[in-house]
N, CA, C and O atoms as a GROMACS GRO file, in nm:
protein
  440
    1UNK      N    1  -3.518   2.405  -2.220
    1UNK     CA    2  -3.479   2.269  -2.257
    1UNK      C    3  -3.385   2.216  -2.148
    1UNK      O    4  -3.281   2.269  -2.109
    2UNK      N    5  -3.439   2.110  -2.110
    2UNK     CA    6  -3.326   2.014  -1.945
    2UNK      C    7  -3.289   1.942  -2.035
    2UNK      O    8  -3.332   1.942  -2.151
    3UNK      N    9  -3.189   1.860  -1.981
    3UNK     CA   10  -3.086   1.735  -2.020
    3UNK      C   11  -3.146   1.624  -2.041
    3UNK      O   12  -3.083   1.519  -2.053
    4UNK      N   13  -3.293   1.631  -2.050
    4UNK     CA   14  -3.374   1.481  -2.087
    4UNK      C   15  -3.395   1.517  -2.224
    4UNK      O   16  -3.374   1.440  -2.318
    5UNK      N   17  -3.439   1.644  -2.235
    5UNK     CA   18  -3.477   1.655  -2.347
    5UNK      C   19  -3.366   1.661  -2.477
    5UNK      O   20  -3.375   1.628  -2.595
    6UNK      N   21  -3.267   1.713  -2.401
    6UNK     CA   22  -3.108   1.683  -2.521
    6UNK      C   23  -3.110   1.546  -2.517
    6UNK      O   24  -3.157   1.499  -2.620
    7UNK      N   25  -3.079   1.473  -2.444
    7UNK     CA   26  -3.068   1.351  -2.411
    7UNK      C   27  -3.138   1.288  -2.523
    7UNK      O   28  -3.077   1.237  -2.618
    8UNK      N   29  -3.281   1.291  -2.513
    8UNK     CA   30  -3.369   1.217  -2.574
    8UNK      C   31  -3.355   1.269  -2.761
    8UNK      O   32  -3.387   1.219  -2.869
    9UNK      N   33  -3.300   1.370  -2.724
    9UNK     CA   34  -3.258   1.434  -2.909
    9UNK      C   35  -3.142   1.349  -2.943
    9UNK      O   36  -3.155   1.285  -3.047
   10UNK      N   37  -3.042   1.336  -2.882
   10UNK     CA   38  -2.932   1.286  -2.870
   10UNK      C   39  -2.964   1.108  -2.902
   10UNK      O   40  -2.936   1.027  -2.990
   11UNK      N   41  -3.030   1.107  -2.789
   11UNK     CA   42  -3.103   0.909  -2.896
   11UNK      C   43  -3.104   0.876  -3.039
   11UNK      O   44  -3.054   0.798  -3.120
   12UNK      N   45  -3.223   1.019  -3.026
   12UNK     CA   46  -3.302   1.003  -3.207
   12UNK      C   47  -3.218   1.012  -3.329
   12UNK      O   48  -3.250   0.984  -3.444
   13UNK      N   49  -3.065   1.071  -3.267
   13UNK     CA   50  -2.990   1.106  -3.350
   13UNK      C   51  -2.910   0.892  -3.357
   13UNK      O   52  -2.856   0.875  -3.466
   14UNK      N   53  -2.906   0.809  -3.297
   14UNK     CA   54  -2.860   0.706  -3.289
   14UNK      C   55  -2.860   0.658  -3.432
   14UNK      O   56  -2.952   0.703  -3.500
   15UNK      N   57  -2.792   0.591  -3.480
   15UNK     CA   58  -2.831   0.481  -3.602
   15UNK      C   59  -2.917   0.330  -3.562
   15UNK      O   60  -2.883   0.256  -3.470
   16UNK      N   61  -3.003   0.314  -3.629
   16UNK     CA   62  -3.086   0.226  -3.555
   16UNK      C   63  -3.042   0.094  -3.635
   16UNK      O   64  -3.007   0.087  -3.752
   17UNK      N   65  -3.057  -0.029  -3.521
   17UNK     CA   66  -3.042  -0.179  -3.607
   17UNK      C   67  -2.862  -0.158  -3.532
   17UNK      O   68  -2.829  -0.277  -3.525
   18UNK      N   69  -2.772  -0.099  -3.492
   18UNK     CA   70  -2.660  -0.114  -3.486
   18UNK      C   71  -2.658  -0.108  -3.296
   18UNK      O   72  -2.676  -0.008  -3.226
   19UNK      N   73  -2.646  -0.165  -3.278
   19UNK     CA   74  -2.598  -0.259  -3.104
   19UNK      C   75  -2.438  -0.235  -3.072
   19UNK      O   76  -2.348  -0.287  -3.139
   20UNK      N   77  -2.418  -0.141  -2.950
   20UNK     CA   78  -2.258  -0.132  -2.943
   20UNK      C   79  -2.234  -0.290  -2.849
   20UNK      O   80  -2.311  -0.362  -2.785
   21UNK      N   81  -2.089  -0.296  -2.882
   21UNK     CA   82  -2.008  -0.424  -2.869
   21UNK      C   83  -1.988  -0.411  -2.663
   21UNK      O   84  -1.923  -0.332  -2.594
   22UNK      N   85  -2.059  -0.506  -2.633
   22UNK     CA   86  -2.073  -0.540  -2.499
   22UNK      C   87  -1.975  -0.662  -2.465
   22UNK      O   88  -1.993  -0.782  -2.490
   23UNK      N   89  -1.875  -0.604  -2.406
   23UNK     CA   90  -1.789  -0.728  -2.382
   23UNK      C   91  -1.808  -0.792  -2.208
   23UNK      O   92  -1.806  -0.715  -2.111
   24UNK      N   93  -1.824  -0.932  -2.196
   24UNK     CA   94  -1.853  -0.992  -2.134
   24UNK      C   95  -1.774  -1.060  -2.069
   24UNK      O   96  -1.761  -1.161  -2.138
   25UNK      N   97  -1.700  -1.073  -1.961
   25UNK     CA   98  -1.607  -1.158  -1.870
   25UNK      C   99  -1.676  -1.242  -1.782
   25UNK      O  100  -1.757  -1.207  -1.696
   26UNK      N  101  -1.636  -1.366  -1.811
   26UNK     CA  102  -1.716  -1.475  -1.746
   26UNK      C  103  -1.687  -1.455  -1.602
   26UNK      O  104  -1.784  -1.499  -1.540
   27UNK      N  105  -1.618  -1.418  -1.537
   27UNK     CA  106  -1.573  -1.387  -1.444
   27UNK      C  107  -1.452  -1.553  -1.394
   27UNK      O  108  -1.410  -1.555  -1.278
   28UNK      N  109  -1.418  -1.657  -1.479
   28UNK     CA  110  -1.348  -1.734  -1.432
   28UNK      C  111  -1.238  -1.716  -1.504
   28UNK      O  112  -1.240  -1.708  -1.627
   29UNK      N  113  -1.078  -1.707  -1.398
   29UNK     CA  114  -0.984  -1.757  -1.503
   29UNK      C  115  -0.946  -1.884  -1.520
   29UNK      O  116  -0.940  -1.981  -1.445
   30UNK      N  117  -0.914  -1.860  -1.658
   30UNK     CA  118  -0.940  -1.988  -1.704
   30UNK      C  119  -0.740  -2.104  -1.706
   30UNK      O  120  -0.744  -2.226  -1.693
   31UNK      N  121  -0.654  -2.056  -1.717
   31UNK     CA  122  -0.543  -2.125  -1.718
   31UNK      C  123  -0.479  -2.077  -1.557
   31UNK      O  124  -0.360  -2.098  -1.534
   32UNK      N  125  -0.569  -2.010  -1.447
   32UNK     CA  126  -0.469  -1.980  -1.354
   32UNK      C  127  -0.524  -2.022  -1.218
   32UNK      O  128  -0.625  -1.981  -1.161
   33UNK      N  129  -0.406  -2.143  -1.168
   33UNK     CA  130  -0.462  -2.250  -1.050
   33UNK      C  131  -0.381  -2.154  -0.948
   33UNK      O  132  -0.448  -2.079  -0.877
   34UNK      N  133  -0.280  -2.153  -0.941
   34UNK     CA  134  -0.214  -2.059  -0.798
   34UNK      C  135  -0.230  -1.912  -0.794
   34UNK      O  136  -0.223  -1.861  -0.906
   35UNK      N  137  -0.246  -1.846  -0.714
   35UNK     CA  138  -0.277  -1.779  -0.662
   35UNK      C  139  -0.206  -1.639  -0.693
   35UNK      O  140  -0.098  -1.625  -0.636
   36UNK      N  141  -0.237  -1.559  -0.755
   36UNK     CA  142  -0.163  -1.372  -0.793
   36UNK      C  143  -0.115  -1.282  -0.684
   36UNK      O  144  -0.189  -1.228  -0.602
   37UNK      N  145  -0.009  -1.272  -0.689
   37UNK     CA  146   0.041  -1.210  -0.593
   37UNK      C  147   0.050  -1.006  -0.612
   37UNK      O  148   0.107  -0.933  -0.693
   38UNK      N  149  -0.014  -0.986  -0.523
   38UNK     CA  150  -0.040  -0.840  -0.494
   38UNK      C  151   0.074  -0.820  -0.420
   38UNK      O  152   0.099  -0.903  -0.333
   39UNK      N  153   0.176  -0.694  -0.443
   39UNK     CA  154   0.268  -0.646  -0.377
   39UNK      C  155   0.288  -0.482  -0.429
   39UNK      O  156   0.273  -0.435  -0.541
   40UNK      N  157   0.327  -0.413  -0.296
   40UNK     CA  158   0.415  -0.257  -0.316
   40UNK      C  159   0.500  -0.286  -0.350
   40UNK      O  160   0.571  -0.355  -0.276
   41UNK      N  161   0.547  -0.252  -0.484
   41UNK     CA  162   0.692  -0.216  -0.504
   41UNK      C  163   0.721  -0.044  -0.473
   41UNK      O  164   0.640   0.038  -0.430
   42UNK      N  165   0.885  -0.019  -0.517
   42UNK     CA  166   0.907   0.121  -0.509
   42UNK      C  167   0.969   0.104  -0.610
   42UNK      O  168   1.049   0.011  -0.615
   43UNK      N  169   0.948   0.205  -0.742
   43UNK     CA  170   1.044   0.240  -0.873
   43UNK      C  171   1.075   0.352  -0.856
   43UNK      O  172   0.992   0.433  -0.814
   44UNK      N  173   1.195   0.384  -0.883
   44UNK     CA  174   1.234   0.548  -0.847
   44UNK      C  175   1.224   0.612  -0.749
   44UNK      O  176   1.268   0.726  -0.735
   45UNK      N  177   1.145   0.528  -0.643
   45UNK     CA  178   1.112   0.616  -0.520
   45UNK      C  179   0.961   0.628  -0.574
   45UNK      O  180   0.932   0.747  -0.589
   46UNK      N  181   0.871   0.552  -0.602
   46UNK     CA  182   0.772   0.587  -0.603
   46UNK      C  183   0.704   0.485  -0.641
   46UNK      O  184   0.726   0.411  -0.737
   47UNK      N  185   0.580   0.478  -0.527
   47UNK     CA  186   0.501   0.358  -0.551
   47UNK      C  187   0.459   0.304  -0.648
   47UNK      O  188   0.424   0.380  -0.738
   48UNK      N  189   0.445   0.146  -0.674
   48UNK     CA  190   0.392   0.084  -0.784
   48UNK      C  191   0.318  -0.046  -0.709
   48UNK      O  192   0.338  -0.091  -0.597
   49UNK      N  193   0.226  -0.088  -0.813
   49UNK     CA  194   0.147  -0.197  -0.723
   49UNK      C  195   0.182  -0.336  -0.825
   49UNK      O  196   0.136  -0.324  -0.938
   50UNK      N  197   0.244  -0.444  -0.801
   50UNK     CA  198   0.272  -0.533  -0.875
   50UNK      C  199   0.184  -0.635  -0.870
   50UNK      O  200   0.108  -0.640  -0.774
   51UNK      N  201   0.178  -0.741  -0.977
   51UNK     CA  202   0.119  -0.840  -0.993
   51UNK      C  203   0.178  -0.927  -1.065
   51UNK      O  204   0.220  -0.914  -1.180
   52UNK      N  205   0.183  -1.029  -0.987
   52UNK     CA  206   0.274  -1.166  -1.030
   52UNK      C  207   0.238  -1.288  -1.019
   52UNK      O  208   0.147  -1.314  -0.940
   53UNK      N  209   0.305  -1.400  -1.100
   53UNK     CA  210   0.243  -1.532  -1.104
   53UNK      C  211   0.156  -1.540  -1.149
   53UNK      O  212   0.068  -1.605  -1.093
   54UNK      N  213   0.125  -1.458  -1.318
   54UNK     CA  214  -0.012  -1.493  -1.391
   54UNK      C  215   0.023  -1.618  -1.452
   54UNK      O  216   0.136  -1.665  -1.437
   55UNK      N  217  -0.042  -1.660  -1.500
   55UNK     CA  218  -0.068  -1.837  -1.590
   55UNK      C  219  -0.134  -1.800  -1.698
   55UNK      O  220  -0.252  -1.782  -1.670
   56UNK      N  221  -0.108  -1.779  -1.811
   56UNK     CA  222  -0.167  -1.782  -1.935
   56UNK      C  223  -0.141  -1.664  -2.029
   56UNK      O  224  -0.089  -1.566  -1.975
   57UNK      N  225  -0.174  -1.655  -2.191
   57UNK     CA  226  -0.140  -1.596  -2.283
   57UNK      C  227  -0.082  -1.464  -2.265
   57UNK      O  228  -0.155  -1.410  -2.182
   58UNK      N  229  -0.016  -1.405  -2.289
   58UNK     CA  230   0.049  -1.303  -2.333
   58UNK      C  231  -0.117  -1.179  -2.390
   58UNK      O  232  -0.109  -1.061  -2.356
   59UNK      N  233  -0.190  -1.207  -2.436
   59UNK     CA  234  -0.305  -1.135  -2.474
   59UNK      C  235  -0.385  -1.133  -2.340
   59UNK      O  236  -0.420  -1.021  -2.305
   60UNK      N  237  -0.423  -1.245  -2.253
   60UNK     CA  238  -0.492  -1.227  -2.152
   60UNK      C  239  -0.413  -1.158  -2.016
   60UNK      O  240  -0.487  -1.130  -1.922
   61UNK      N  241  -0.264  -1.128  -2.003
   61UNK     CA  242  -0.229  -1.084  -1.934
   61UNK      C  243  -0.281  -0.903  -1.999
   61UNK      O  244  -0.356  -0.831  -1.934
   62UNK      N  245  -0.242  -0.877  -2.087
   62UNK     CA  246  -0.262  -0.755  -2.176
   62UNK      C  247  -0.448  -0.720  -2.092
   62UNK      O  248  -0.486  -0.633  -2.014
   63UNK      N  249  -0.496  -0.802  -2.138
   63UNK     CA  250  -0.642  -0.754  -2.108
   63UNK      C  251  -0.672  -0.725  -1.959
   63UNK      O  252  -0.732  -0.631  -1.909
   64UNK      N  253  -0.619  -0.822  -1.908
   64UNK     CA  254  -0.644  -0.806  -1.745
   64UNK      C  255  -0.536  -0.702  -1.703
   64UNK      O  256  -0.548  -0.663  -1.587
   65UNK      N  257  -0.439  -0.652  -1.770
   65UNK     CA  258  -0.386  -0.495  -1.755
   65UNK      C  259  -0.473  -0.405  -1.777
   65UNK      O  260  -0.512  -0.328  -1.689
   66UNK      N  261  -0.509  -0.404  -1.885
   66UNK     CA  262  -0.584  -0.320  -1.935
   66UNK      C  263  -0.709  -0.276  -1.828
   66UNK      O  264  -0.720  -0.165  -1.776
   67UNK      N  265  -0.783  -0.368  -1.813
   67UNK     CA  266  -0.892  -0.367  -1.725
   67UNK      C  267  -0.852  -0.297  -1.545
   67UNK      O  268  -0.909  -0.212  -1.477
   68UNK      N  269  -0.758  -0.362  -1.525
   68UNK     CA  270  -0.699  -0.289  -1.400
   68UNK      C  271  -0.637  -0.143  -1.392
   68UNK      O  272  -0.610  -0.082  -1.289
   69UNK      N  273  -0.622  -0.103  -1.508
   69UNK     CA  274  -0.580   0.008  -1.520
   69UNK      C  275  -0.659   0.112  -1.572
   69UNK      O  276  -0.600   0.218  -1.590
   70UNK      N  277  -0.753   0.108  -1.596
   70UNK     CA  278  -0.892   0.112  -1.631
   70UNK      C  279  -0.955   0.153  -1.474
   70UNK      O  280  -0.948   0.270  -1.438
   71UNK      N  281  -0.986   0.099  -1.428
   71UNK     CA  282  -1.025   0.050  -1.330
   71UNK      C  283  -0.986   0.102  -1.226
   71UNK      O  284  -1.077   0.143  -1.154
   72UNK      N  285  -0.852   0.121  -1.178
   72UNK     CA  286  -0.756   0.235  -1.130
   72UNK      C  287  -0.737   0.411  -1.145
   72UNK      O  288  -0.696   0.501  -1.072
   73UNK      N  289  -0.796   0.401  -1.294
   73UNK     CA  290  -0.729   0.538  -1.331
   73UNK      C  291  -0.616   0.583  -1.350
   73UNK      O  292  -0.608   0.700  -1.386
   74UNK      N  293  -0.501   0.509  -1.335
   74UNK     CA  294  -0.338   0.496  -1.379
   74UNK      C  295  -0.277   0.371  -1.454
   74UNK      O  296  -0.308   0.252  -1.465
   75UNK      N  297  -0.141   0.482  -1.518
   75UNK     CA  298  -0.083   0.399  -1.621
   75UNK      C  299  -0.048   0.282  -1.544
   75UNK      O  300  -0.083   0.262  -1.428
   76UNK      N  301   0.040   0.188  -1.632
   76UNK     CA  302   0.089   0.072  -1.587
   76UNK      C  303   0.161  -0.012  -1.718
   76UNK      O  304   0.168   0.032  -1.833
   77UNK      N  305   0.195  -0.098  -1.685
   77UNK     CA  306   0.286  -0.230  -1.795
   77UNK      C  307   0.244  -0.346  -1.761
   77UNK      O  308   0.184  -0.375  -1.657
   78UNK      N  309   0.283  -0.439  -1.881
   78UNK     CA  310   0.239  -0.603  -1.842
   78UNK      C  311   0.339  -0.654  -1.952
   78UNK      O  312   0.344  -0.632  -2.074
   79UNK      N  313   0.413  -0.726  -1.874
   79UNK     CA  314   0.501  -0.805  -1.937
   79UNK      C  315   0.574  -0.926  -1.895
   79UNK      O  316   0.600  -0.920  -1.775
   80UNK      N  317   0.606  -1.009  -1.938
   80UNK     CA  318   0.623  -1.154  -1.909
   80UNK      C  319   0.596  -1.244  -1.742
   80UNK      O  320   0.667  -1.294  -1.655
   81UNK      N  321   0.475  -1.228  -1.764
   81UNK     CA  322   0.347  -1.276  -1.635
   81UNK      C  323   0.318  -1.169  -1.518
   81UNK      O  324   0.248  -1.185  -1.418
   82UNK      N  325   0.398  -1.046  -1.563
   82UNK     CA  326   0.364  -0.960  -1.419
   82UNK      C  327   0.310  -0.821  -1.471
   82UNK      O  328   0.344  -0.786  -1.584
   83UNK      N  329   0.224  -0.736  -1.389
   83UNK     CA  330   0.158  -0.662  -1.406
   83UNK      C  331   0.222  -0.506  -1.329
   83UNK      O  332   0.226  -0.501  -1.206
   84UNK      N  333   0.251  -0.433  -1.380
   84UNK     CA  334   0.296  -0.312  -1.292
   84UNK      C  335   0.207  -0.208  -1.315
   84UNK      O  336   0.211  -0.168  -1.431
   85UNK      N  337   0.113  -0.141  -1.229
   85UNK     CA  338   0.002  -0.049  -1.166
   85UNK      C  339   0.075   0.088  -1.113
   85UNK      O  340   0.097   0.093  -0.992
   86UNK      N  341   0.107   0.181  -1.181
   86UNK     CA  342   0.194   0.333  -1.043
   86UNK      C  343   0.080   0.321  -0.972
   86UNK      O  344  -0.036   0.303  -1.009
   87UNK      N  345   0.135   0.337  -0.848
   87UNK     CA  346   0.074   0.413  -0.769
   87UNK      C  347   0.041   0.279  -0.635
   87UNK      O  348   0.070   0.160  -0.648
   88UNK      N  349  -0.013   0.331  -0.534
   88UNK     CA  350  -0.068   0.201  -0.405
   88UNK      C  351  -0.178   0.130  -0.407
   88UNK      O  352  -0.230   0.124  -0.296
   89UNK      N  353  -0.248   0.058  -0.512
   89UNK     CA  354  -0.362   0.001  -0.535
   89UNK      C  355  -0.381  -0.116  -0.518
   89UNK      O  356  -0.440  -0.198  -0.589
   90UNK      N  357  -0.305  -0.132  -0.372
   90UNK     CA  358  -0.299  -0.308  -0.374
   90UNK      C  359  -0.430  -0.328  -0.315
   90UNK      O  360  -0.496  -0.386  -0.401
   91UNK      N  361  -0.504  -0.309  -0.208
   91UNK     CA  362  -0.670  -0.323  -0.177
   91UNK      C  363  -0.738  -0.328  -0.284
   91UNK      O  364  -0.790  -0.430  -0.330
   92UNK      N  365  -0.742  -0.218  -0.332
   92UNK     CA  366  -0.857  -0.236  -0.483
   92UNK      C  367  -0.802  -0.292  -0.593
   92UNK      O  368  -0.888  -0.314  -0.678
   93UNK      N  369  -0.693  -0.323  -0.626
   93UNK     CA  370  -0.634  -0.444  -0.698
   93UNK      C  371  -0.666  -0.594  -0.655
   93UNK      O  372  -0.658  -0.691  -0.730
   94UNK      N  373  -0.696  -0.596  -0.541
   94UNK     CA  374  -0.691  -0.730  -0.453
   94UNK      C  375  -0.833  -0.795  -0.486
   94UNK      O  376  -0.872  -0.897  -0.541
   95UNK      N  377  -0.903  -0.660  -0.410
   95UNK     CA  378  -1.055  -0.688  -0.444
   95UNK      C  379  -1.113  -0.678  -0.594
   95UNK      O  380  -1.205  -0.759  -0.598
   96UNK      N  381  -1.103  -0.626  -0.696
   96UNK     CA  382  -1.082  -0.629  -0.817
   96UNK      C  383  -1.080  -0.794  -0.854
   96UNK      O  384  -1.166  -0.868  -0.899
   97UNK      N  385  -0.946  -0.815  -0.813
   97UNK     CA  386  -0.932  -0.947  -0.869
   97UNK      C  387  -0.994  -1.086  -0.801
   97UNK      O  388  -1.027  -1.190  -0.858
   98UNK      N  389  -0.997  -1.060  -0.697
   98UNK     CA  390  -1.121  -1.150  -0.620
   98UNK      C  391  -1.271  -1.122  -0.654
   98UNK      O  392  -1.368  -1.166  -0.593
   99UNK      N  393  -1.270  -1.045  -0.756
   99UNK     CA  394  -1.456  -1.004  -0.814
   99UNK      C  395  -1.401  -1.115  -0.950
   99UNK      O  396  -1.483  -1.205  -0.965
  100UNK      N  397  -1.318  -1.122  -1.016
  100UNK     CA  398  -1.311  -1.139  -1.119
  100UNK      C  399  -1.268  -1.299  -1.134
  100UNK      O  400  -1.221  -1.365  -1.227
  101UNK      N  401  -1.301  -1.324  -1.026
  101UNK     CA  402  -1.268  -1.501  -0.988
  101UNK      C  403  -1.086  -1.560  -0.959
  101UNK      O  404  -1.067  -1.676  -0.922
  102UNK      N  405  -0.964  -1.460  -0.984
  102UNK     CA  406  -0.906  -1.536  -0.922
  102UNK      C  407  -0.858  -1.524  -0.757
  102UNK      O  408  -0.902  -1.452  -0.668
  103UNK      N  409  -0.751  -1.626  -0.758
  103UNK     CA  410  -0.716  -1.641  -0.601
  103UNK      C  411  -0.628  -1.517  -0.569
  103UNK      O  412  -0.566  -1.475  -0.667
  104UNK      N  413  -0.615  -1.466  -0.484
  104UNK     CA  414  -0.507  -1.339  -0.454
  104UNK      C  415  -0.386  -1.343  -0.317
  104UNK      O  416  -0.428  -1.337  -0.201
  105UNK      N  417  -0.248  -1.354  -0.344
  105UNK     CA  418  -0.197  -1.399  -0.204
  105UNK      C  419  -0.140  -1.237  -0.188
  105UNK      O  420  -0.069  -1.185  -0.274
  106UNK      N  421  -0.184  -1.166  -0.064
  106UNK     CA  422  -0.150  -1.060  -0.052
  106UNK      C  423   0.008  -1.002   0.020
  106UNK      O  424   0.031  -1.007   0.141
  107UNK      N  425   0.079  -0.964  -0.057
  107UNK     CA  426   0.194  -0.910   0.022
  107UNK      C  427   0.222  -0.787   0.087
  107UNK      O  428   0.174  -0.691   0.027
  108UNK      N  429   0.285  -0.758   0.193
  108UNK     CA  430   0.327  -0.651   0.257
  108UNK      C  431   0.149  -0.566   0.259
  108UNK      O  432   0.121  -0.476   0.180
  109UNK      N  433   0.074  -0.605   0.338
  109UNK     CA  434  -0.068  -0.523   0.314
  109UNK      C  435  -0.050  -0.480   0.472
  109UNK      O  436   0.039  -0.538   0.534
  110UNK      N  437  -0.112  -0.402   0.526
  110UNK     CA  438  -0.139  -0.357   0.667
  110UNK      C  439  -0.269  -0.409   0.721
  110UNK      O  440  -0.304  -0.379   0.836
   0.00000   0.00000   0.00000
């Protein structure tokens, strides 16, 4: 028995008629005209990747944490418009957020 054939056992075992929840990002943000600022910070002596100058809800900052951190593979915080990432992820934070439609002003990058 190969892994198609678990696999395909593993289907049959599905509940049928029930569709998992596909969440969809339009890819525009929607309350944010200027531009997110990507920066290295240092906490403790140890890198963090910040994000600042969000525009909008307290829940959509949460999600677009969430997603970046996700996305990253490390913890992080989001709290009153700024985003804190451990670790040096300002490139793939940058590009991340330029997939996801907003503007990005990059700080301290090489």
């Amino acid at each position: 028995m190969d892994w198609r054939d678990k696999l395909s056992g593993l289907k049959a075992e599905l509940p049928e008629g029930e569709e998992p929840e596909v969440i969809q990002n339009e890819g525009k943000p929607k309350k944010q005209k200027d531009p997110l600022r990507v920066e290295l910070d240092k906490r403790n002596g140890k890198p963090a990747t910040l994000i600042t100058e969000f525009q909008g809800s307290d829940e959509e900052l949460k999600e677009l944490a969430r997603v970046l951190k996700l996305k990253c593979g490390a913890g992080g915080s989001s709290r009153d418009g700024e985003i804190l990432i451990q670790g040096d992820f300002r490139v793939k934070i940058a590009d991340l957020l330029a997939k996801e439609g907003y503007k990005v002003k990059k700080i301290n990058f090489k």
